[in-house]
N, C-alpha and C positions, 0 to 999 in steps of 0.2 A: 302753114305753120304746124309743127310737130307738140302735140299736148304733150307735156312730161305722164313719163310710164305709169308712175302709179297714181295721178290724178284720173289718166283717162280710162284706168282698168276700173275703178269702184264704180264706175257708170255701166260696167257690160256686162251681160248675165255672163257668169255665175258670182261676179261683185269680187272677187279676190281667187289671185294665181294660187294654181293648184300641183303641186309637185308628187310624183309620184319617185321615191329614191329606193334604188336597191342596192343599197347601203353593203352589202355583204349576200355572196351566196354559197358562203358555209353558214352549215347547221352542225346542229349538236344531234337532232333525228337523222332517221335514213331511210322514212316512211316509203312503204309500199308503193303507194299511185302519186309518187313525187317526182318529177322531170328531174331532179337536184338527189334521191335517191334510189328508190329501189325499180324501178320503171327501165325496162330494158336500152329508152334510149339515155339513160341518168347520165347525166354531166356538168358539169359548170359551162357557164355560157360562155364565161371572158372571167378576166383580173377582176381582183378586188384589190383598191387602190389603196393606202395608209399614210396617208400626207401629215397626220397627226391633228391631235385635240384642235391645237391654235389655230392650225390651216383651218381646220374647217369652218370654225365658229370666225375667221376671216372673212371668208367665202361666205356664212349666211348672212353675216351683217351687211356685208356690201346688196346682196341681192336684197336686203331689206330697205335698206338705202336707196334703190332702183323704185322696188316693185312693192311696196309698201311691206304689212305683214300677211304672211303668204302660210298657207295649208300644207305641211308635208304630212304624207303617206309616207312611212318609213318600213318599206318590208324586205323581205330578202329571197331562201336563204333564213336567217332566223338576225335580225334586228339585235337583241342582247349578247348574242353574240361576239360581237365587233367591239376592239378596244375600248376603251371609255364611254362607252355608248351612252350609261347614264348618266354621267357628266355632260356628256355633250347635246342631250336635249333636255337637260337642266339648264343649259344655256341657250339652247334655242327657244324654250320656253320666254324670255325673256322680250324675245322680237315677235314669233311667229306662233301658232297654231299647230297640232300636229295629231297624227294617229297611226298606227301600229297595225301590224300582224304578226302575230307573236304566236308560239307555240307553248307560251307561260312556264317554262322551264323555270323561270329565278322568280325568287321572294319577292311579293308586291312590295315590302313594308318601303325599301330604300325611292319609291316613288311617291308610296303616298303620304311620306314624311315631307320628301322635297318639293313636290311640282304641286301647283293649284288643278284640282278637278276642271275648271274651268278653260285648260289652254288642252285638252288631250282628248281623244276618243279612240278607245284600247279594242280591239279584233281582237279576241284569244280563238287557237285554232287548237280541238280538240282532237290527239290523234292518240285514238284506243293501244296502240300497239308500244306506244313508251308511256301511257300513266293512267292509272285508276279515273275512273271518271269522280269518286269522291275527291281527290288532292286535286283533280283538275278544280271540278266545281267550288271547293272552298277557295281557293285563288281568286278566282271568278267573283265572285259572293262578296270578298274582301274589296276587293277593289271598286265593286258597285257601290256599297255599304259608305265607300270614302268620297261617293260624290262622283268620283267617274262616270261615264257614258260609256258602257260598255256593251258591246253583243259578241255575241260566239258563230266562229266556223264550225260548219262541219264537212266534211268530203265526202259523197254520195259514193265510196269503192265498193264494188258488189258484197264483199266479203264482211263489210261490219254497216252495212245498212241497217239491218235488223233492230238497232237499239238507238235508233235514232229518235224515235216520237216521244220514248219514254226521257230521251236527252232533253227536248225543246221542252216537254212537260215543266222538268224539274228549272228550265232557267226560266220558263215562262211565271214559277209560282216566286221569283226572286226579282221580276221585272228586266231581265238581259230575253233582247230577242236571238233569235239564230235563224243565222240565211243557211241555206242548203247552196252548197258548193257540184254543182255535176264533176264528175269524174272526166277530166280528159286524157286519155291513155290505154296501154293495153290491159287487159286483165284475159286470161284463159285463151290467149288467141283473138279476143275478139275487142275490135275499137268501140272505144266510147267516147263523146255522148249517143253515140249513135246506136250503140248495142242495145241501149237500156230498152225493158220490155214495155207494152202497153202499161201493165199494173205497175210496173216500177215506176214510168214515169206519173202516174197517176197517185202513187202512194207518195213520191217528192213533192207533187203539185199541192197534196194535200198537204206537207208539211209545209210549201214554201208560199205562205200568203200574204207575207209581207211586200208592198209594192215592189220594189226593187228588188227582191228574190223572185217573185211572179218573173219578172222582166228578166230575169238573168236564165231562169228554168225554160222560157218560151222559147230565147233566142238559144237556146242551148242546143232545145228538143225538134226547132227547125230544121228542116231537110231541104230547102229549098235553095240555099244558097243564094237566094238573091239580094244580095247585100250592097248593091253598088255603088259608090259615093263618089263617084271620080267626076270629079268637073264642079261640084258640089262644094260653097264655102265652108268652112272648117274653124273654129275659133282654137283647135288644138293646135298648142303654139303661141297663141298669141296669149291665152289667158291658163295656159297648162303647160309643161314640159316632162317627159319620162329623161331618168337622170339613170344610169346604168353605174355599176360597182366601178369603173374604172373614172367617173366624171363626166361620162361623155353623155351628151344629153341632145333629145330628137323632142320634134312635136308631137309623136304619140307612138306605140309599140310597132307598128305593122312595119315590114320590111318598106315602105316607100315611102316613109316615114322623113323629113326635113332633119337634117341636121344642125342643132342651134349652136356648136360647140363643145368646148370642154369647161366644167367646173373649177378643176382645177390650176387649170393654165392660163384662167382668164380670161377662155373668148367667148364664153358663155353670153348670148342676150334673145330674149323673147325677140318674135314677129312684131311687129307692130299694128300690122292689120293681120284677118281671117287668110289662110290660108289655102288654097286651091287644091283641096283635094285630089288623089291622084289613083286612088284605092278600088280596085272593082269588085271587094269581097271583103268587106270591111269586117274584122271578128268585134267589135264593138259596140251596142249599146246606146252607149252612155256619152258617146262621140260627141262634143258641143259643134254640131251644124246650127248652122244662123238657120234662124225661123223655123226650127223647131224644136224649141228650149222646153216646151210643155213635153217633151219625150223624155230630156235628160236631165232638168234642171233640178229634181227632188232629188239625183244621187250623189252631188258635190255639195256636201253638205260639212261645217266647221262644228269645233267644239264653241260651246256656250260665251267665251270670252270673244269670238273672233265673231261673233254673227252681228255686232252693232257698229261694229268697225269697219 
């Protein structure tokens, strides 16, 4: 006998589906060490789809209906970007949980007017090249100030490392943490994460000592490649899906990845069980493998409304 989907998920670590959406991958930046701008191999990956408001908020209700209320990761590409964006997780707020990466371009006030602090956890990714780091920070500051849960990116690019410690200082004395993001791409000819020096990497470790930036800097600064996971069960998919601009949606990014579907068309449904990994070089972390939940389990983490549910 088959348990209904969202009875039998609130029993499996990590307790609620987790969506990663890239909602959009235009941006209003064209930063420097961005695969999406200024990086020699810069591109859009595929379509960004526009089925409108109603579609959508169709689409999450039903999957709310399924899979109870469920955690989006809304990033892009730049998230406020996209048509009605605020609107439409003004309504998703309603069913589901959700959190951002956002390059904080638009006025906090229209969210922290409408949405409960309670249903969000906002990423602001600070990029020196389109804004003062004070306009950045008062942004920042505002939206903590409203009850948010909020922390800051930063991008470890060679070229603006320099003002990074004095960065985490000032969000450190306002209670917003900041993870250090490694740089993947070219800079001067030479690839990264792999270029960065001894003292480089050793000046980011020292910034990044927050559990899960430790863990992201380690696997970063690894050389070994031995990352193998194929044969290996897998709960991405059954209790996560990456959801790509045009709806189409797989168990997790890597190219051998399961495909669950499309969003939009309909044929969208989670695994039901763990899924048999197929991956020999897994770039992932955070990957939910059965029986080893003490590795990933602190980094699917919900806004405060969705953690008792």
């Amino acid at each position: 006998m088959i348990i209904p989907a969202a009875g039998k998920r609130k029993d499996i670590s990590p307790k609620k589906v987790f969506f990663t959406w890239d909602i959009t991958y235009e941006c209003n930046y064209k930063c420097s060490y961005c695969h999406y701008g200024g990086q020699p191999d810069a591109g859009v990956p595929g379509p960004t789809a526009y089925p409108g408001l109603k579609r959508w908020i169709e689409i999450w209700e039903n999957i709310y209906k399924r899979y109870g209320s469920c955690q989006l990761h809304l990033v892009g590409g730049e998230p406020f970007h996209y048509p009605d964006f605020i609107e439409l997780i003004i309504k998703l707020s309603e069913m589901h949980t959700w959190e951002c990466s956002t390059n904080l371009s638009w006025d906090p006030d229209p969210i922290i007017k409408s949405i409960s602090p309670g249903k969000a956890r906002i990423g602001v990714s600070y990029h020196p090249e389109y804004t003062s780091f004070e306009t950045f920070f008062d942004k920042a500051s505002r939206l903590k100030k409203a009850g948010f849960e909020v922390w800051s990116n930063y991008v470890a690019y060679p070229s603006i490392m320099k003002g990074m410690d004095a960065c985490k200082k000032r969000f450190n004395d306002v209670g917003i943490s900041m993870s250090i993001l490694p740089f993947n791409g070219t800079y001067e000819g030479k690839k990264y994460p792999d270029s960065y020096t001894e003292d480089e990497m050793n000046f980011l470790r020292s910034l990044g000592t927050e559990p899960w930036v430790k863990k992201t800097l380690d696997f970063a600064f690894d050389k070994t490649g031995k990352r193998n996971n194929k044969g290996k069960f897998c709960r991405m998919g059954q209790m996560y899906a990456k959801i790509y601009a045009n709806g189409d949606a797989f168990s997790c990014c890597v190219q051998s990845a399961q495909k669950l579907g499309n969003l939009i068309d309909g044929t969208f449904a989670l695994l039901e069980e763990p899924f048999t990994c197929r991956e020999e070089n897994c770039p992932c972390w955070k990957c939910m493998l059965v029986g080893t939940e003490e590795n990933w389990a602190q980094h699917w983490v919900v806004p405060p409304d969705g953690r008792s549910k």
